[in-house]
N, C-alpha and C positions, 0 to 999 in steps of 0.2 A: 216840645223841648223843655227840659226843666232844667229853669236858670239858675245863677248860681243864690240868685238870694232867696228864690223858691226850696233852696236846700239846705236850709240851715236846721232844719233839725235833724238831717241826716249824720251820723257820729263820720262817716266817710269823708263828709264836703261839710265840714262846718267853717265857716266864714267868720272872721274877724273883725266884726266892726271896729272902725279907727274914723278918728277925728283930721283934718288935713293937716299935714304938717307934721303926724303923728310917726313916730318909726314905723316901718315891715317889722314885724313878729313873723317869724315863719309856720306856716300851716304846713307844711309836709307832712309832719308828723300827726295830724289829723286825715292830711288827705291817702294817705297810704299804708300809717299801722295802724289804724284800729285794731282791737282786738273786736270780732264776731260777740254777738250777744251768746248769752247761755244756751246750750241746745241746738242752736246755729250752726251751718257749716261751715269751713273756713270758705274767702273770701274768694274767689276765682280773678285772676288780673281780669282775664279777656274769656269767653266761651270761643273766642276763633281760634285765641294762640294754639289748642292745643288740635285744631284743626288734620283733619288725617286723608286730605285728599286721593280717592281712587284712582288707578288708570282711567278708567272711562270718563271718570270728570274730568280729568287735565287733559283728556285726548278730545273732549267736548268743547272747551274751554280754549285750545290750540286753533280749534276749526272754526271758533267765532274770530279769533285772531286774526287768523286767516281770511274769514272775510269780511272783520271790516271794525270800529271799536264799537264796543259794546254800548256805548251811550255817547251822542257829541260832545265835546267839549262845551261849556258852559260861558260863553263871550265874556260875560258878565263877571266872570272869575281873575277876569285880568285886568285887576285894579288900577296897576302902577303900571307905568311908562318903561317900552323896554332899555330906559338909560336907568333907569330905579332895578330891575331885575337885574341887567347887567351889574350893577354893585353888590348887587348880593352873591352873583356869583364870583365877582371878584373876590369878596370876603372869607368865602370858604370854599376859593380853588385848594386848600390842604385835604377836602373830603371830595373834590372832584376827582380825584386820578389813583395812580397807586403808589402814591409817595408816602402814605400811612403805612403802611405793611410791605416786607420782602418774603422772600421764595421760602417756605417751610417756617417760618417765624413764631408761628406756634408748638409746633412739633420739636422741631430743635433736634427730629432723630432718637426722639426718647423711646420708638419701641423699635427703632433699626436693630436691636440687640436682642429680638424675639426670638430669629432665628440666626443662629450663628452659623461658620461653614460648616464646621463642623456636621450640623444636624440637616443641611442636604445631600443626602446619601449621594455616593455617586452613579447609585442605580438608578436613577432617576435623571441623568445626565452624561453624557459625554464628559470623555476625560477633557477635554479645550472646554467646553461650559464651566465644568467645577472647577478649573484654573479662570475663570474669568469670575467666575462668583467668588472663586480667592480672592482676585483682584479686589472687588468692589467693596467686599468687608474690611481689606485693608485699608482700603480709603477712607473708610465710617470709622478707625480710629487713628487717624495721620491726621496733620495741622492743616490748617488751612494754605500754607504751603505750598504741601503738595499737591495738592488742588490746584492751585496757580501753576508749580511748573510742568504739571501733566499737559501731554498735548493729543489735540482731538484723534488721530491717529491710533496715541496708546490708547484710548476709550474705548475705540472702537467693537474689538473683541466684544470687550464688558456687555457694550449693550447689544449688540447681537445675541450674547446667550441671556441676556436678561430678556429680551424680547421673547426668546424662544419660551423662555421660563413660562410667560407671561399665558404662552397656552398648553400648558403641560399637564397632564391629569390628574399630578401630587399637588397637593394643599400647602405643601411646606413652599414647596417648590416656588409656584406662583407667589405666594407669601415675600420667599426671599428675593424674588425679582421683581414684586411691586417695589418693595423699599431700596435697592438697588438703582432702579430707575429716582426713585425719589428722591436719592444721593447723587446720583449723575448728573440729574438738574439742577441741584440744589445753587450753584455759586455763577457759573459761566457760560454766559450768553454764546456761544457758539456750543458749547454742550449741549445747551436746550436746543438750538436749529438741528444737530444732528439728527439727535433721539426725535426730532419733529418727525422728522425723514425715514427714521428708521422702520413704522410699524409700531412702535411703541403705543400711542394714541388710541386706535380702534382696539389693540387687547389691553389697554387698560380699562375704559369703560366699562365693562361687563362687573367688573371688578368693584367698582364704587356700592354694586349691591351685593355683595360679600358678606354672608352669615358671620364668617370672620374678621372682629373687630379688627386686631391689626391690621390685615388685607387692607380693608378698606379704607381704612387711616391710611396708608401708606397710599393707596391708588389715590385716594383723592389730595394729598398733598404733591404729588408727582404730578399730576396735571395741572394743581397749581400751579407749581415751581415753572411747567412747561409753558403754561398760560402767560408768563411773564415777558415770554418771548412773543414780541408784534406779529411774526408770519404764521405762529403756533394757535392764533386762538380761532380763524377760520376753520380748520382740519379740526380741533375740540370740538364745536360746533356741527362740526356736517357730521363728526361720529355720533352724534346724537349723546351728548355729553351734560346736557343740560336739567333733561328729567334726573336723570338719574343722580346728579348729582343732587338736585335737590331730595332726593331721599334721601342719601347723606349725611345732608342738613339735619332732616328731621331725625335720624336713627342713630347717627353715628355716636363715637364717644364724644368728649368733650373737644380733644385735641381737632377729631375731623371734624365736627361743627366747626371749628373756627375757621380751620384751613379749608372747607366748603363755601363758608362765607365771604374768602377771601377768592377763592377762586369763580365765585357768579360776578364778583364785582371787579376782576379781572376779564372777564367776557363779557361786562355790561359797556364794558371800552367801544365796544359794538352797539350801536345805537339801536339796532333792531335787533339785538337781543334781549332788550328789557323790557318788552314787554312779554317775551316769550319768557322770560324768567319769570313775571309777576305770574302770569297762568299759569304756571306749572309747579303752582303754590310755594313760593320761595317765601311770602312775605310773612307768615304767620310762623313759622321757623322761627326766620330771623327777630320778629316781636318775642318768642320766646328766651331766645340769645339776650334779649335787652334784659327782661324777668331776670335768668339764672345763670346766666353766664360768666364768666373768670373778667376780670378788668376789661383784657384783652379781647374776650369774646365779647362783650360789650360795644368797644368800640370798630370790631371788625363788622360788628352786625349796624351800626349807626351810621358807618360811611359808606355801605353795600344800600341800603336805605333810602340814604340820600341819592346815590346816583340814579337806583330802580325807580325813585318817586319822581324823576323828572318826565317821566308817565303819568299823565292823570287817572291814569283805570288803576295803575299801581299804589296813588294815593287815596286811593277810594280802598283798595285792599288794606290799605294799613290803618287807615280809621277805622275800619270793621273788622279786623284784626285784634282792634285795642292797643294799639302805639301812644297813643296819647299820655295817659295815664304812666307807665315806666318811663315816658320822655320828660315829663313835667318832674319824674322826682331823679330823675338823671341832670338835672339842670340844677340842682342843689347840691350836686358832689363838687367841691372845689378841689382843684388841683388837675392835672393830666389830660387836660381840653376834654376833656367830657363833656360835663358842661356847654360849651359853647357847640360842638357838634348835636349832642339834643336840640338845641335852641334851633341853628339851621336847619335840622331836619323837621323840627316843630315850624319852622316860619315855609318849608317848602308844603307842608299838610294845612297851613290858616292859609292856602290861596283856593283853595275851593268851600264851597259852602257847608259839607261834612264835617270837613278841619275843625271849622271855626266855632260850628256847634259844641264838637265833642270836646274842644280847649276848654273853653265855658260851662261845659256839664262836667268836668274832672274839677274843676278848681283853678282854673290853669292864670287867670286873672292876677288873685293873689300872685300867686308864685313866680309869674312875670314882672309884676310890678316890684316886686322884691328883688329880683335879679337885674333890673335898672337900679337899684338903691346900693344896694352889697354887694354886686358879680364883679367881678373886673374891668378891664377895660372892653374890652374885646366880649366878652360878655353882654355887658349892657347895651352894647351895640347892636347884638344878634336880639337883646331882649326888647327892646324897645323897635326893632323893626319887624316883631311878630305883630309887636301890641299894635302898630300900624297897620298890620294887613289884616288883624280882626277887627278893628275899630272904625275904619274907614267910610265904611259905606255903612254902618250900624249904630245910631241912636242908643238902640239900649246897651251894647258893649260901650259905647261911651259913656254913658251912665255909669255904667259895673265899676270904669277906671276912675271914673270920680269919687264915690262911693268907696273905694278899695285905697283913695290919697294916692294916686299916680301924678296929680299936678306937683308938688314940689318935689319930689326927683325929678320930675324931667325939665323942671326947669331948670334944678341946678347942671342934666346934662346938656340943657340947651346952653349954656354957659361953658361949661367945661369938661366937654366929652371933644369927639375926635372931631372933624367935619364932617363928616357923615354923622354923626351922631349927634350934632348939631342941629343938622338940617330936619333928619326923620323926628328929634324931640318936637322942634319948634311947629314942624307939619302937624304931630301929632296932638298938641299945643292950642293949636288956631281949630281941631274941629271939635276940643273942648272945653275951649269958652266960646264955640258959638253956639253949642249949648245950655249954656247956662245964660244966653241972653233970649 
């Protein structure tokens, strides 16, 4: 493993010596633009992100699953006491659930207007279909409203011919009853129970691998939308909705990346779906979402992340993926909790011994101990309880933080941070000065 002071003369990981006492100067900007030397190629985040997993490996990869995890849990990995986990989960129940994102939130319906009714012939449908796909495009430009005073009843038609739609052997067709469906979910919970009920579900699936960007965009924000509903996400599930989505993930446009991200971490609500998510390559996607993705895509793929990583085989995917590195310089955006979501998903990856590596060979030292000095509140809190979970049981990480001037921030947060952020400084505190005696 090459530490972080073994790397200073790498222009990647150049290290900042400082004196104690001395301000955080931020390395970011060392640790992730370099410019490549001359004649060099550019810089690759990860060689996994860009990861293209076969059917036969995910169908390989499902059958280790199935019988049994791929390597035990590591004892020794569980540092802290589970009243100390438990706080941690308390701290970012905001990325445990799906209170971060709503039903189509990325899409917003921007390419409902691909196919107008216009352009499905009515050769292609029964005269009650193309009155009921009237219907639905009417509703894609009415207020939210009428959306409210529709009642399940009047839908009904709709999605019956949208369903029909859904396997009909026109392209427009299916097209306009992916997006259909994706509007009939979109606002009301008893909408989505219908459409659960209706068939909708197994002919949308096939869908999500759609030559046809919009299709796909549309099927897979529709099963979003459907995902949202609690009795809907088993029947997602048994149609075998999971692979496929994760292609997706990796194919789609920009908009279905997002609402594919949202919708795995929507069915990771299922505790035994995530690990079945992490094998069926979800995570290296989602590490790419961290790289290039919209704000939004960013922190759709950060809180999908965190839930998938409450799997140690899935946090073993995301080290070797290369999560680290985007998470360490996702921890320097101020503003729109970004930051702090990095941070927790960084403190759920320093609980195995991969993590904690790969933190220390990106840089990650500096840029934690920075993020106790200048983050926020809430911040410093997430930061300084990583630096515990690398530090704890490791001598030369303790070192690192000495050497990096981590003692007076945290003692001014042992002073004046929250109580928790009290506690974890002053822990962190006492295991270095017992190194220095």
């Amino acid at each position: 493993m090459v530490s972080l002071a073994d790397s200073s003369s790498s222009p990647s990981r150049s290290r900042i010596q400082r004196s104690l006492g001395r301000s955080m100067r931020t390395v970011r900007s060392n640790l992730f633009r370099n410019d490549p030397p001359p004649g060099a190629p550019p810089p690759s985040r990860s060689a996994a992100v860009s990861e293209n997993l076969t059917d036969s490996v995910v169908d390989f990869q499902l059958q280790q699953l199935a019988v049994g995890p791929l390597r035990p849990s590591d004892a020794k990995s569980a540092i802290f006491s589970a009243e100390t986990v438990s706080e941690i989960l308390e701290l970012s129940q905001g990325l445990s659930d799906c209170s971060s994102f709503d039903s189509d939130i990325s899409g917003e319906l921007q390419r409902l207007a691909c196919v107008t009714p216009s352009e499905a012939p009515p050769s292609h449908a029964a005269p009650s279909d193309s009155e009921a796909f009237q219907y639905v495009f009417a509703l894609s430009s009415s207020s939210l409203e009428v959306h409210e005073s529709a009642t399940v009843a009047s839908i009904e038609p709709a999605t019956r011919a949208c369903v029909e739609g859904l396997g009909a052997s026109s392209p427009e067709v299916k097209r306009a009853a992916a997006a259909g469906i994706r509007l009939l979910a979109k606002h009301r919970s008893e909408f989505r129970a219908l459409i659960g009920t209706s068939g909708a579900i197994p002919a949308l699936v096939p869908l999500l691998k759609s030559m046809d960007p919009a299709t796909q965009e549309s099927a897979v924000t529709a099963l979003l939308n459907l995902s949202l509903e609690e009795e809907n996400k088993e029947p997602i599930t048994a149609a075998g909705a999971i692979k496929p989505m994760v292609y997706a993930l990796r194919t789609g446009t920009a908009v279905a990346k997002q609402n594919a991200a949202c919708a795995l971490l929507s069915l990771s609500m299922i505790e035994g779906n995530r690990g079945t998510i992490g094998a069926c390559g979800a995570i290296p996607p989602l590490v790419s979402l961290l790289v290039s993705g919209s704000s939004r895509g960013k922190k759709d793929s950060l809180t999908t992340l965190y839930k998938l990583c409450s799997v140690r085989r899935n946090k073993e995917r995301a080290v070797i993926a290369g999560a680290v590195p985007p998470l360490l310089e996702l921890v320097g955006e101020r503003g729109g909790g970004t930051a702090e979501k990095a941070l927790v998903v960084l403190g759920s990856l320093a609980a195995i011994p991969e993590g904690r590596e790969a933190v220390v060979e990106a840089g990650g030292i500096a840029v934690l101990v920075e993020a106790t000095e200048t983050g926020p509140t809430t911040g410093s809190e997430f930061a300084v309880h990583v630096l515990l979970q690398l530090a704890a049981e490791s001598p030369r990480i303790q070192g690192l933080l000495v050497g990096e001037g981590a003692i007076p921030p945290l003692v001014a947060l042992s002073q004046s941070g929250s109580s928790r952020a009290k506690r974890k400084a002053a822990m962190l505190l006492s295991y270095l000065r017992e190194l220095r005696y």
